[in-house]
C-alpha positions, 0 to 999 in steps of 0.5 A: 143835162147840157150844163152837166155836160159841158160840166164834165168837158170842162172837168176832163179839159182841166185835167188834161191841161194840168197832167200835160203840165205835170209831164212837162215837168216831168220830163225838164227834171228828166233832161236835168237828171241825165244831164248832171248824172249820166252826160260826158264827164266835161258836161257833168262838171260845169253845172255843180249843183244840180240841186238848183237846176231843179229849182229853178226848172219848178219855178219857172215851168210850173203850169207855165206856157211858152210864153211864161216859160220865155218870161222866166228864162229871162228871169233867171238870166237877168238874175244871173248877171246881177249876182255874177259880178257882186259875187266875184267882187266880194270873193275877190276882196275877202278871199275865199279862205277868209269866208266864215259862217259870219261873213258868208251871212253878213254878206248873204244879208248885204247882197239880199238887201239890194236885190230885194230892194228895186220893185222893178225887178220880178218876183221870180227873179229876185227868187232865183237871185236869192238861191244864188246868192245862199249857194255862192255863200254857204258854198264858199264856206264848204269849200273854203280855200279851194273855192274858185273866185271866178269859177264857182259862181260861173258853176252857180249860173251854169246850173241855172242856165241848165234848168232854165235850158230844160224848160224851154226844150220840155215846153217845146215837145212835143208843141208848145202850150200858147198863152194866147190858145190859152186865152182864146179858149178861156174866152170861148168858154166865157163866153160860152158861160155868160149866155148860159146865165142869160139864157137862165136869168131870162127863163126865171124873168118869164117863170110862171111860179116861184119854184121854175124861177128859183131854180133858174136863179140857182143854176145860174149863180152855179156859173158865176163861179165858173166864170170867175175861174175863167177870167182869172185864167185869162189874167194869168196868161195875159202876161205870157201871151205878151211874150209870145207876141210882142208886136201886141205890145209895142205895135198896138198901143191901144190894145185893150185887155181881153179880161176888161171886154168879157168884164163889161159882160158880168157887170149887166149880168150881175145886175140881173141876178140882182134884179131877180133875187129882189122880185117879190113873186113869180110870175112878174106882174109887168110882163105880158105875152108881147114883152115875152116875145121881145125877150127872146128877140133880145136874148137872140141879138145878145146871141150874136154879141157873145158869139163874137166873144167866142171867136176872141172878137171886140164886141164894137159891132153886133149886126142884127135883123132890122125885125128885132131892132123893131122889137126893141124900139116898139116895146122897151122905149115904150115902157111907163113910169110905173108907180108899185113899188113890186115892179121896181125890180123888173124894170131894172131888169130891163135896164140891164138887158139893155145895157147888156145889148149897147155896152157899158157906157163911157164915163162922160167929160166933165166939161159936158157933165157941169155947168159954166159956174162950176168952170171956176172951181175946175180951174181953181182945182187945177193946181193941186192936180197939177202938183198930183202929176208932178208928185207921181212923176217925182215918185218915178223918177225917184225910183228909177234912180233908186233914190227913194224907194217906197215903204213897201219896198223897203220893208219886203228887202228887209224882211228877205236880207234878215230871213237869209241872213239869220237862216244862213248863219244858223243852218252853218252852225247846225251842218256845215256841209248840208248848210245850203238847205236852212236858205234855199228852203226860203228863197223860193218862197218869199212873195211881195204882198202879205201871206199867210204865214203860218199856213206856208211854213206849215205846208213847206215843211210838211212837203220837205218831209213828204219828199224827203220820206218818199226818196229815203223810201225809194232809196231803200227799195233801189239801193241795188239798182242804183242807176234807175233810181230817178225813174220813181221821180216821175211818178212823184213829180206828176202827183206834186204837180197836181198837189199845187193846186190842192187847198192844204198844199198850194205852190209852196207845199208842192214845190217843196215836195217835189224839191225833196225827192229831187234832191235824193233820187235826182243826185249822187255822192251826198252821202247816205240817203236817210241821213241826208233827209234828216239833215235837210228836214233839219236846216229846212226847218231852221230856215221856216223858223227863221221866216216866221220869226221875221215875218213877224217882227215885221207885221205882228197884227193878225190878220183877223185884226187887219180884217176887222180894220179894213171892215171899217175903211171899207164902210168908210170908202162906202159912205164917201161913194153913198155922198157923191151921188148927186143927179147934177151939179150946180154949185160950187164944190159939189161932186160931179156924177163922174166922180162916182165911178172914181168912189165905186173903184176905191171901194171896190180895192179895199172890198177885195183887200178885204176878202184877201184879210179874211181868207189869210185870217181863216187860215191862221192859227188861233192861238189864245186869241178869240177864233175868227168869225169867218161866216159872220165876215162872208156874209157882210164881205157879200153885201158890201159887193152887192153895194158896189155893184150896185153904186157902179148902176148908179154912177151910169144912171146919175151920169145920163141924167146929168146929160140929160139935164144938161140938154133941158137946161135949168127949167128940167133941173128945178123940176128934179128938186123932188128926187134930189130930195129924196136922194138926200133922205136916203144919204142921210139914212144909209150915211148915217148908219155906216158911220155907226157901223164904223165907228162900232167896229172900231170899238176895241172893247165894250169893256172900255166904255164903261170905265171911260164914261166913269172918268168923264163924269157921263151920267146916263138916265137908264129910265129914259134910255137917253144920254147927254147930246144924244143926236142920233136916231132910234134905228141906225138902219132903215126899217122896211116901212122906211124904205117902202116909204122912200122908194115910193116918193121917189117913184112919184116924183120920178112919174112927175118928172117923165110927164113934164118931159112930154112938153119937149117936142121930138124927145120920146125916145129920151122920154123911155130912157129916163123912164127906164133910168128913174126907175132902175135908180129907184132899184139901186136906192132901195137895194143899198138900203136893204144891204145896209140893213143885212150887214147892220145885222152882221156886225151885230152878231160880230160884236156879239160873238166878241162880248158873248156875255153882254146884251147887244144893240148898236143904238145903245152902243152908239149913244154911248160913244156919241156921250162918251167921244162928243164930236 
């Protein structure tokens, strides 16, 4: 009953915060209007476009707060003084009279290359500079030889200035929107969130059946979602909150993200929902009445931790009764070895309420972590960093200078140039007095990363004509009351507010919907309002034309095709993480435990470049093409985050061991041998199986195979079912006996290893802590394994759904490459 209540708070909160948005909105469009229709006649002159005065009050105030909207105005005015004296340069060299459709996109193309080009300037500057460039342009074709070289474009940045004016006056009334309010509430309910879930994970922990607990475990996983929002809000607003408070950024140096704190929260709770979805049966058989009691007595001292988050606090101190410290220090460091392989989960459990409790530990240095043999090869390696530093600092410097920008850059500054140029040339030949809108419509919506592109296109023109339509409408009813036709506008401002945060629509559909109707209700003296709106549903679509043609000139592979690669790389970037686990490092070439996290967060990039792939490819038409295996690619998409998690557990547990081992010295390490062994097994096993898997998913068509082993004279024995220097084993992922039987000798051994800690004097608080680590690193081995077997599963189903009339089985499949492509 309280999660439904703070539910609907949370509901009605957004709701407020985004009709508060919409009215600012509203009333910046408002100031815009009556400044361009109604003000003195010297005042309505100066900004002659208030068409773009519209632009770029949506741009910049947008669900903006006063900070983003201080941010913005210093984008539209750094905008500004780039194109101003381009501009007036090349008026002054070609001369207005001499400005035809040909040259205006010529130099539309020119000018959009160089602003597009320097990755240092903002996104929604160069979206301002680009309209800028398109009015200037189309404008002095318009207007020909009556165009003022030096006063038209101080008329283009007079109408920016005004929306930008508009959107500083609108966030100011009646009080600003803070970022850092914004910030500060989404932390609370972070927070707030974070100990809803522990409450509910330690609730399922102690359940006495397997139906309290999995509804606990239910109710829980419901608030990772809420969370997920939260933190994304949080990073939205950082930049604004910078802008509100400076001093933050220049006074305190070592200022630490907001969203990095909470994040050390959901790591430790992840953790435990992984621990609680593997326990066999409820209730846990390890947990007796005294464990229960400590729980609590935990969960109350985490209480206070996240009380602390709640007043946007650092979670450096926690104070708590010297009874619960008693508590932790009798019960949790006195927890055995344990040798059931059923009651690995919950002690990973308790692995994870400590971590909870003391914060995610440090990464150690490596100096610490290795051995003086190693020294050598650190110094040996230190060349090649150095000329890593060196490469980065050319790399800068080169960019500073604009000497040598990145491919990236360079590709997106062509992709605008073009676009503008062809859209310019093409809305001129369609109508030369409405030919602004062919590039307008685009220069507001190119974005640095790849979008789907399609879907954008698709939701702009359908927000053109949706806008267009409701003004031609309005236009209708009020053509007799001509002065009041601007009040309809906002109504339709508020509703396209709320569209941008729609899933059809988004940002680009609801701008271009408001952006319609502004330009006929929000105007005088274009003409004939119903006439207009097609004329400019025309150009809008010559210009999305033009987008998609480019776009994809540019990136021609689908994005279901990016997906299936970045499949592939991200098993690549799994099996490097799975090699690098290592409880020490001893010998010369070895990785370092620490190297671990650096493998964790590499795979972490490409898991999320992943999910950016699947969400643009679900929403991609289909064409001829087969349709995408959306759910297929979810489910290994969510085991590979469960992997990566899961290698973060084990970079902190390799990581103290290394410390630990280093405190023993060389007699405690030969004593480990047994567990390296069997990590060894397990690296081999899951190693092994990603390598097929990626090799599998690079396969274009199994169609292939056969012809190919055709030409390389492969024989195959279809008796025996074996190929030619076949080396590869019956099952390319571990089976449930396998992984019982691993897990169980690395319980063993790691029982054998906190026993002969017992012969150290004075080390039993580092007796239970191993203990505690052992057993957790048990966990993790065992998790990765039975992830690897899920997503072995999926790409089965992958490669069945892309060869619907074949037989599948990756053992065979990989035989035959192996025959096929010997290595």
């Amino acid at each position: 009953m309280a999660a439904i209540t703070r539910a609907d708070s949370t509901t009605k909160a957004l709701w407020r915060r985004r009709l508060g948005s919409a009215l600012r909105t509203a009333l910046a469009c408002t100031i815009v209007g009556f400044t361009t229709l109604y003000s003195p006649e010297h005042l309505r002159h100066m900004p002659a476009f208030p068409a773009f005065s519209y632009v770029t009050t949506i741009l910049i105030l947008s669900d903006a707060t006063l900070g983003d909207t201080l941010r913005g105005c210093w984008h539209a005015l750094y905008a500004t003084i780039q194109i101003m004296i381009p501009s007036i340069l090349c008026l002054w060299l070609v001369g207005p009279d001499r400005f035809t459709a040909d040259v205006a996109a010529v130099v539309v193309t020119l000018m959009s290359f160089v602003v597009a080009l320097p990755e240092s300037t903002a996104l929604m500057a160069k979206r301002i500079a680009f309209g800028q460039i398109v009015i200037v342009c189309v404008g002095t074709v318009v207007h020909g030889a009556k165009t003022g070289i030096v006063m038209h474009p101080i008329h283009v940045a007079s109408s920016t200035a005004l929306g930008a004016l508009a959107s500083v006056v609108a966030m100011l009334l009646p009080y600003p929107r803070l970022a850092y309010h914004e910030v500060k509430k989404s932390s609370k309910l972070y927070a707030e969130n974070a100990s809803e879930m522990l409450n509910h994970f330690v609730k399922a922990f102690c359940a006495q059946d397997n139906t309290a607990a999995l509804d606990s475990i239910s109710e829980a996983k419901s608030l990772f979602k809420a969370g997920a929002k939260q933190l994304l809000s949080i990073k939205d607003k950082q930049e604004g909150m910078l802008w509100e408070r400076p001093q933050i950024r220049f006074l305190k140096p070592n200022y630490k993200d907001p969203r990095e704190k909470l994040q050390e929260l959901e790591i430790p709770i992840r953790g435990m929902e992984l621990a609680l979805t593997s326990c066999p049966s409820f209730p846990v058989g390890m947990i007796d009445e005294d464990l229960r009691d400590v729980l609590q007595s935990l969960k109350a001292e985490i209480g206070l931790k996240l009380e602390q988050a709640k007043c946007y606090a650092s979670f450096d101190a926690t104070t708590a009764p010297e009874t619960e410290k008693k508590y932790k220090d009798k019960s949790l460091w006195s927890l055995k070895a344990i040798s059931s392989t059923e009651d690995v989960p919950a002690s990973f459990f308790f692995y994870c309420i400590e971590l909870l409790l003391d914060g995610l530990p440090v990464a150690p240095n490596a100096k610490f972590v290795v051995n003086e043999t190693r020294e050598t090869h650190t110094e040996g390696s230190s060349d090649s960093q150095n000329q890593n530093k060196f490469k980065c600092k050319l790399k800068w410097m080169s960019s500073s200078l604009f000497l040598l920008p990145s491919l990236e850059s360079l590709v997106f500054a062509l992709k605008c140039s073009l676009s503008l140029g062809l859209a310019v040339i093409l809305g001129l030949m369609y109508n030369k007095e409405n030919g602004y809108w062919s590039g307008l419509t685009i220069a507001i919506s190119f974005a640095t990363n790849r979008q789907a592109t399609f879907k954008v296109a698709n939701a702009r023109a359908q927000g053109t004509a949706m806008g267009s339509v409701y003004g031609v409408i309005c236009s209708f009813l009020l053509q007799k009351s001509v002065n009041f036709r601007f009040l309809p506008l906002l109504p339709w401002i508020i509703f396209s507010s709320f569209l941008r945060h729609s899933r059809m629509y988004e940002e680009a559909g609801a701008i271009s919907a408001v952006i319609g109707a502004l330009l006929i209700l929000g105007r005088k003296n274009y003409g004939t309002p119903s006439e207009f709106a097609i004329a400019r549903i025309t150009e809008a679509s010559l210009g999305l034309i033009c987008f998609i043609i480019v776009e994809i000139l540019f990136q021609p592979a689908r994005a279901a095709t990016l997906a299936k690669a970045q499949l592939a790389q991200s098993l690549q970037a799994l099996q490097d993480g799975i090699k690098d686990i290592v409880l020490f490092a001893d010998q010369k070439g070895k990785p370092t435990p620490t190297a671990l996290r650096d493998k964790q967060k590499r795979l972490k990039s490409h898991i999320n470049e992943l999910d950016k792939f699947i969400a643009e490819a679900e929403m991609e038409p289909n064409f001829w093409f087969l349709p995408f295996h959306g759910s297929c690619y979810e489910k290994i998409l969510a085991s590979l985050s469960r992997m990566a998690d899961l290698l973060l557990f084990v970079a902190y547990k390799t990581e103290f061991l290394s410390q630990l081992s280093e405190r023993f010295g060389v007699s405690w390490k030969q004593i480990q041998e047994p567990i390296n062994d069997d990590l060894e097994l397990f690296k081999e096993k899951v190693g092994h199986s990603l390598k097929c898997f990626e090799e599998v998913i690079l396969i274009k068509s199994l169609a292939v195979l056969a012809p190919e082993r055709q030409n390389r004279n492969i024989s195959h024995d279809v008796e025996s079912g074996r190929l030619p220097n076949e080396d590869v084993p019956r099952t390319l992922s571990p089976d449930e006996e396998e992984i019982e039987e691993i897990l169980s000798s690395f319980l063993q051994h790691s029982k054998e290893v906190a026993n002969s800690i017992n012969g150290y004097n004075g080390e039993e608080k580092h007796l239970s802590q191993t203990v505690l680590v052992l057993n957790g690193l048990g966990f993790c081995i065992s998790s990765l394994m039975k992830e690897t077997t899920k997503i072995e599963k999926e790409i089965k189903e992958l490669i069945k759904w892309e060869n619907p009339t074949r037989n599948i089985n990756l053992y065979e499949i990989s035989c035959k490459l192996n025959a096929t492509y010997p290595k």
